[in-house]
N, C-alpha and C positions, 0 to 999 in steps of 0.2 A: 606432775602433775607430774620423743623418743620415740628403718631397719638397721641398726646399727645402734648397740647399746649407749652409745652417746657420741654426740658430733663433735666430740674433742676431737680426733687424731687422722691417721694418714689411713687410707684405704689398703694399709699392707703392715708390714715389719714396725720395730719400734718397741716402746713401751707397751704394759699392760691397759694403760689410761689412751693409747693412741688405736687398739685396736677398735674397729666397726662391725659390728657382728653381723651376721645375716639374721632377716627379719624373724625366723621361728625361736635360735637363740636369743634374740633377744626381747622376746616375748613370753619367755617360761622367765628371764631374769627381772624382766616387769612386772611378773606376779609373781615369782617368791619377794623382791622390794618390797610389793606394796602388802601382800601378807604380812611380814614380819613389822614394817613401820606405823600398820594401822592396829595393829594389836600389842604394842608397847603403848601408844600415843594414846590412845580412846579418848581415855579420861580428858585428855587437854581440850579434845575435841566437841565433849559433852559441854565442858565447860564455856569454852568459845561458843559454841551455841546458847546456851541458856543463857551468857550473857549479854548476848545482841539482841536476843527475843526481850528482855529484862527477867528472866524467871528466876527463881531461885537458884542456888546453888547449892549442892551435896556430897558428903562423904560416902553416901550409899552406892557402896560397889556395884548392885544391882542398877541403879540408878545411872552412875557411869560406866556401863558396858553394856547401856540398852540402845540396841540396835548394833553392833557388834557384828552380828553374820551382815546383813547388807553393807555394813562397814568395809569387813572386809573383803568382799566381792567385789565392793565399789572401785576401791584402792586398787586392788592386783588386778583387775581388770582395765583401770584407768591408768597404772605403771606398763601393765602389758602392751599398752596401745599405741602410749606414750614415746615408752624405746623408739618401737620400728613407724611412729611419723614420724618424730623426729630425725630419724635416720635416715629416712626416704628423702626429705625435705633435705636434707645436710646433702645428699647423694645428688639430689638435684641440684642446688648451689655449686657445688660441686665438679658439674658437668662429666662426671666419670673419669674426672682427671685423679691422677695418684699426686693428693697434697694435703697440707694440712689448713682446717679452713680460720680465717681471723676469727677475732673475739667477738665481732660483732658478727657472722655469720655462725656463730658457735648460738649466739643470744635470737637471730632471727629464726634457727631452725628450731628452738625449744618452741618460740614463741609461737610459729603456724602450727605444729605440732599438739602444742597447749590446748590451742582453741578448736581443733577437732576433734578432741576428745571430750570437749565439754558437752558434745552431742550425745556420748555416753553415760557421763557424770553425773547430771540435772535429776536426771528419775530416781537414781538410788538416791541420792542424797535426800530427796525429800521424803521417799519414804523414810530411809532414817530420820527424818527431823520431825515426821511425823511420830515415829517409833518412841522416840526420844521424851515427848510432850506427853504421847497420849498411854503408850505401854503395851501397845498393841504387837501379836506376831508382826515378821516380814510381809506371809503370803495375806493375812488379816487384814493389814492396815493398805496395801496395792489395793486389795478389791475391792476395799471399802471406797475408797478415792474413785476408782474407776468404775463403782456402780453409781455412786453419788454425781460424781462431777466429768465422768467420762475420760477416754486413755489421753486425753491431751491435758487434762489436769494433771499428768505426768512430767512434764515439760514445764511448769509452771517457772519462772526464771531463769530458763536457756539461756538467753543473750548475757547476763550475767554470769553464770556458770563457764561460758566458755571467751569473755573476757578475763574471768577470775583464773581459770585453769594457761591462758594463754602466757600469763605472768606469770606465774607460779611455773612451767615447765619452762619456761625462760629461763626464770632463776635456777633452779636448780640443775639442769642439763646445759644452760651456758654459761652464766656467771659465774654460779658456783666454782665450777675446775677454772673460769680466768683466772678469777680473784686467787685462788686457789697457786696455780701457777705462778700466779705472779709475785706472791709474796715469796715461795720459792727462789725463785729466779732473784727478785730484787733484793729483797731482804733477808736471806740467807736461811730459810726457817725447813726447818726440818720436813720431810714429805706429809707425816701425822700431825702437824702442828699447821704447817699451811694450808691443808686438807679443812681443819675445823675452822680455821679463822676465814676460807672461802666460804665455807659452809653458812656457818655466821653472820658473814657479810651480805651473802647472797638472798638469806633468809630476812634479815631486815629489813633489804631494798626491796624483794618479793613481796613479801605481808603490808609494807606499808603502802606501797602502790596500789596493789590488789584488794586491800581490807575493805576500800568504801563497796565495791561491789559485792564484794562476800558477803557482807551485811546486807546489805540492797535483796539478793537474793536467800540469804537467811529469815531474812523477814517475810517475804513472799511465799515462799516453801513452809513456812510455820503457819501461816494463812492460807490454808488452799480454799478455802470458802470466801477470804478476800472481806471478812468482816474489817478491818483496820484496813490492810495494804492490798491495793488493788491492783494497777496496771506498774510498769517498772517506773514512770516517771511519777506516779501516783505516790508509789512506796516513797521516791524519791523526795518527795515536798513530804508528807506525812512526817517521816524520820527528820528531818529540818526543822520541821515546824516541833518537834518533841525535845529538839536537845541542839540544834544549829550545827554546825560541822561538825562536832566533837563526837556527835552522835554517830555518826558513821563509824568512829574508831572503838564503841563499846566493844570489850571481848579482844582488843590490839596484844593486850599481852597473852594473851592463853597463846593466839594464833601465830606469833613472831616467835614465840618461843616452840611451840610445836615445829611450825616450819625449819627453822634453824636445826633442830635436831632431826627432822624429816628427809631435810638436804644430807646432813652428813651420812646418815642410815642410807639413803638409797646412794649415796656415792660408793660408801665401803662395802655395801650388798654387791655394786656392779665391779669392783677393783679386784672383790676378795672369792665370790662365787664363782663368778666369769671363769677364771684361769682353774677352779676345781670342777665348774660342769662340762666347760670346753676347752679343754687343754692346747688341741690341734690350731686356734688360732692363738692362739697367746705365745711371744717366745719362750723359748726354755729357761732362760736366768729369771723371768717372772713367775712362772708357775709355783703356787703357794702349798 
């Protein structure tokens, strides 16, 4: 889905991967991330959507990279955010002590993090997903929603949204670097080699956790007139009653495999940008 560009490390010296940035840096490195990963990825994106809605699928490039600019406002906005709660959230576990925090404080601070930003997340999304269906501009298809069905049709699957993003910054800003580390450390694997197989890892355990509500909330956000899926427990028996648990996971592969490569991308954005935007915190033997 992050003051301190990730709550891997120690509040001081160390590695490039141990530094905490302060909240502004690392809020310009939360939207260059989520720039660059939402505008490789799209397509996976398009797809994972149309396949939880059940719509068609396409090779129309117009097609998959519609909705695109809310995409990527959505992303670098929700990367920018992400950093520094998460950071804040690390600082306060933390208690302003100089140390490095467990794995499993590395994974709570993604996770509060996660779910505050899904209060940013929910609107663009849908208008993308409306964008998506119907082909409409950005500022066309907001209005249209919010002369129709008023500005809280905007919000239509919050609770979702920010269970869904809760996980997902979980994964990637704490699992991620464990696993990451630990293959390191355990198994002797090279920094670039452990780096993906965390990434991988974290991306699996992320998406598949996370997918029944991504879906939940994909369906809702494709319905904002609520003709099929109504309220979130509504959506929740409807998609049951169409396909029994399995149905929740339509669209599992677009999104695990996006994820996974979503993780590594914002790991090596924050590893490899970090020490060329902000040199002054990064040691000198890191500096890229």
């Amino acid at each position: 889905t992050q003051p301190s560009f990730l709550v891997e490390g120690r509040m001081g010296g160390g590695s490039s991967d141990d530094v905490i940035l302060p909240p502004m840096e690392n809020t310009v490195l939360g939207v260059c991330a989520g720039t660059i990963e939402v505008t490789l990825l799209q397509p996976m994106l398009y797809c994972k959507n149309a396949s939880q809605q059940g719509l068609p699928l396409t090779l129309d490039p117009r097609a998959l990279y519609r909705g695109l600019g809310v995409s990527v406002i959505n992303m670098s906005i929700l990367t920018g955010v992400q950093f520094p709660l998460t950071g804040l959230v690390a600082q306060a576990i933390a208690g302003g002590a100089d140390r490095t925090l467990s794995a499993s404080e590395k994974i709570a601070s993604g996770f509060v993090g996660g779910v505050l930003s899904g209060l940013i997340c929910a609107p663009m999304e849908l208008v993308m997903i409306q964008q998506q269906r119907f082909g409409a501009s950005l500022l066309g298809t907001a209005g249209k929603i919010v002369s129709d069905l008023g500005p809280l049709a905007l919000f239509r699957g919050l609770s979702t949204s920010c269970g869904r993003e809760g996980i997902f910054t979980a994964g990637y800003l704490g699992l991620g670097p464990v696993l990451g580390q630990k293959l390191k450390d355990e198994y002797g694997m090279s920094k670039p080699v452990g780096e993906f197989g965390g990434a991988v890892g974290a991306g699996i355990v992320a998406a598949s956790l996370s997918h029944p509500l991504d879906t939940i909330k994909t369906c809702m956000q494709g319905d904002v007139k609520q003709v099929t899926y109504g309220s979130t427990m509504q959506t929740f028996s409807t998609l049951y009653a169409e396909g029994g648990p399995l149905r929740f996971f339509n669209g599992w592969i677009w999104r695990t495999s996006r994820m996974c490569c979503a993780i590594f991308l914002l790991g090596q954005v924050k590893s490899r940008l970090g020490p060329l935007l902000f040199p002054k915190h990064y040691p000198t033997e890191n500096k890229i």
